[in-house]
C-alpha positions as CSV (number, residue, x, y, z in Angstrom):
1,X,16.9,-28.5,10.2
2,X,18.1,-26.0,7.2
3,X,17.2,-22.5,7.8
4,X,14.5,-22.4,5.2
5,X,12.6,-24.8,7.8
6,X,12.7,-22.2,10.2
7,X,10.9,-19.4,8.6
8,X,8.6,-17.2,11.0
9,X,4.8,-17.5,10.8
10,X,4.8,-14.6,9.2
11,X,6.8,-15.0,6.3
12,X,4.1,-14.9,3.9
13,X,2.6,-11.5,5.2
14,X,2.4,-8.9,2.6
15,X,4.4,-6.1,2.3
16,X,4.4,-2.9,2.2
17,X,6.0,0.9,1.4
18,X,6.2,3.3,4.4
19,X,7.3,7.0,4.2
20,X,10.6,7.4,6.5
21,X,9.2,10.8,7.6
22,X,5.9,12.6,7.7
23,X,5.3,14.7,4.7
24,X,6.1,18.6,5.2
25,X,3.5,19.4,2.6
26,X,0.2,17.8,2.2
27,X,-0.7,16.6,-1.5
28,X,-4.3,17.2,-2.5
29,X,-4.9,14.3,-4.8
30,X,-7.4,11.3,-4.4
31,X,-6.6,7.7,-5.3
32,X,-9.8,5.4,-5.2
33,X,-9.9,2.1,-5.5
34,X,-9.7,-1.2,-3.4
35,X,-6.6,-2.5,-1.0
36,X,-5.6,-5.8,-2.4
37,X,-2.4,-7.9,-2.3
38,X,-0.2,-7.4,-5.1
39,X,0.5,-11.2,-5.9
40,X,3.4,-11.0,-8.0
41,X,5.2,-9.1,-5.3
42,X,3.2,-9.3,-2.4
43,X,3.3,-6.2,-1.5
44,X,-0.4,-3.9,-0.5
45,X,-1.5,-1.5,-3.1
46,X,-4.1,0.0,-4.5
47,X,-6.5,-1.0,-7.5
48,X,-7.5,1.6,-9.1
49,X,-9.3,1.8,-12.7
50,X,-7.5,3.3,-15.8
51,X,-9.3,3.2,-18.5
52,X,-8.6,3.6,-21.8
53,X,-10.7,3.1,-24.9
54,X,-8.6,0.4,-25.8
55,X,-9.0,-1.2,-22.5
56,X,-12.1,0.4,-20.8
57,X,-11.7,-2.4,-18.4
58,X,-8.1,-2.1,-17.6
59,X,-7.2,-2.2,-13.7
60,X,-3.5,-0.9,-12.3
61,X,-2.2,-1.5,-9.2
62,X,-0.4,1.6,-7.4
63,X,2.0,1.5,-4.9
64,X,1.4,3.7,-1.8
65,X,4.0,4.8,0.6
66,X,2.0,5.0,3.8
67,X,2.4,7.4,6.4
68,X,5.3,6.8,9.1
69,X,4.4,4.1,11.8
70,X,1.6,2.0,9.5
71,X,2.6,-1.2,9.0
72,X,0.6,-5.0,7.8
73,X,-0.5,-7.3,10.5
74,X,-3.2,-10.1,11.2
75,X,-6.8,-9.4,12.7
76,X,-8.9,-12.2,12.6
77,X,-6.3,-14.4,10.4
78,X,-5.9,-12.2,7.9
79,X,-3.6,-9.6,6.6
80,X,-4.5,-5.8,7.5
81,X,-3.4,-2.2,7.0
82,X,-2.6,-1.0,10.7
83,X,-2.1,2.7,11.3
84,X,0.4,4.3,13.3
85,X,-1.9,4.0,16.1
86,X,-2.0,0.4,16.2
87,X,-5.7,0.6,14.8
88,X,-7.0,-1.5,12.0
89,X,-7.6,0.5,8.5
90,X,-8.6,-1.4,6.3
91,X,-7.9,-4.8,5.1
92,X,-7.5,-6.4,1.2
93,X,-10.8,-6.0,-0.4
94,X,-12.0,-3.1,0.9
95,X,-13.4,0.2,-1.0
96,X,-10.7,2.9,0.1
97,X,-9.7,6.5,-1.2
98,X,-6.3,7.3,0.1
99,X,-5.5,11.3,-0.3
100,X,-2.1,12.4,-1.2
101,X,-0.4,12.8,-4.5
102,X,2.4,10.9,-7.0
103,X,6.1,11.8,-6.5
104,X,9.4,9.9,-7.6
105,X,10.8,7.3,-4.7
106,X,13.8,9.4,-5.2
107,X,12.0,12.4,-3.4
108,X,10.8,11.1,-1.1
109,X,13.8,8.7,-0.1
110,X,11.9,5.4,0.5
111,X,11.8,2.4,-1.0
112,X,9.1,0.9,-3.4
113,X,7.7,-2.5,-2.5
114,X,6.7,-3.4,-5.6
115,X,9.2,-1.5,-7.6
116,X,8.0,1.0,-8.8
117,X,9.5,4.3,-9.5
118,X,6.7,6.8,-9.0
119,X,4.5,5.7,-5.7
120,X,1.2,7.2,-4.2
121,X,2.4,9.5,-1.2
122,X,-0.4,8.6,1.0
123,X,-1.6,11.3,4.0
124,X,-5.0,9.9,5.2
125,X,-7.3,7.5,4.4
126,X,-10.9,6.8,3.9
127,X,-12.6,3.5,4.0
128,X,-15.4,4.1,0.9
């Protein structure tokens, strides 16, 4: 059996970007939008509408690093946003605003599931 035939149940959970330490200053933004799976990276992000009038339509996906100890796991066979806790979130799909504010990976010293360079520093969470 090669090892590719031994890959864990949970291979195909999603992803996603954690801070390494709790924040020592508390951003006041507010990202709406809806948890979903990011399926060119698998990774859990936000969807959040920017419009422009070129695009009034347009929908980007925005990576947040979530607070220390949150983490993806199944409830009910699905994929879900666990808190540090150990209590469900929210799962894909779901109406969310997350409050924080956008700072460089660099900054904040973690690293970006998806990729990207300027993330959503995530400090709580409210199911909409």
């Amino acid at each position: 059996m090669n090892r590719d035939a031994k890959r864990s149940p949970d291979a195909a959970m999603p992803g996603l970007t954690v801070q390494r330490e709790a924040p020592t200053v508390d951003l006041q933004a507010r990202l709406p939008g809806t948890l979903e799976i990011d399926t060119s990276t698998n990774c859990l992000v936000v969807r959040t509408p920017m419009s422009t009038p070129a695009d009034p339509d347009r929908l980007v996906d925005i990576d947040v690093a979530w607070p220390p100890g949150w983490s993806v796991a199944l409830r009910d066979g699905t994929p879900a946003l666990i808190d540090a806790t150990g209590q469900l979130a929210c799962r894909p799909g779901e109406e969310i605003a997350v409050g924080g504010g956008f700072v460089d990976i660099a900054r904040i010293d973690v690293v970006s599931c998806t990729g990207q360079e300027r993330i959503f520093q995530a400090s709580g969470l409210t199911r909409v």
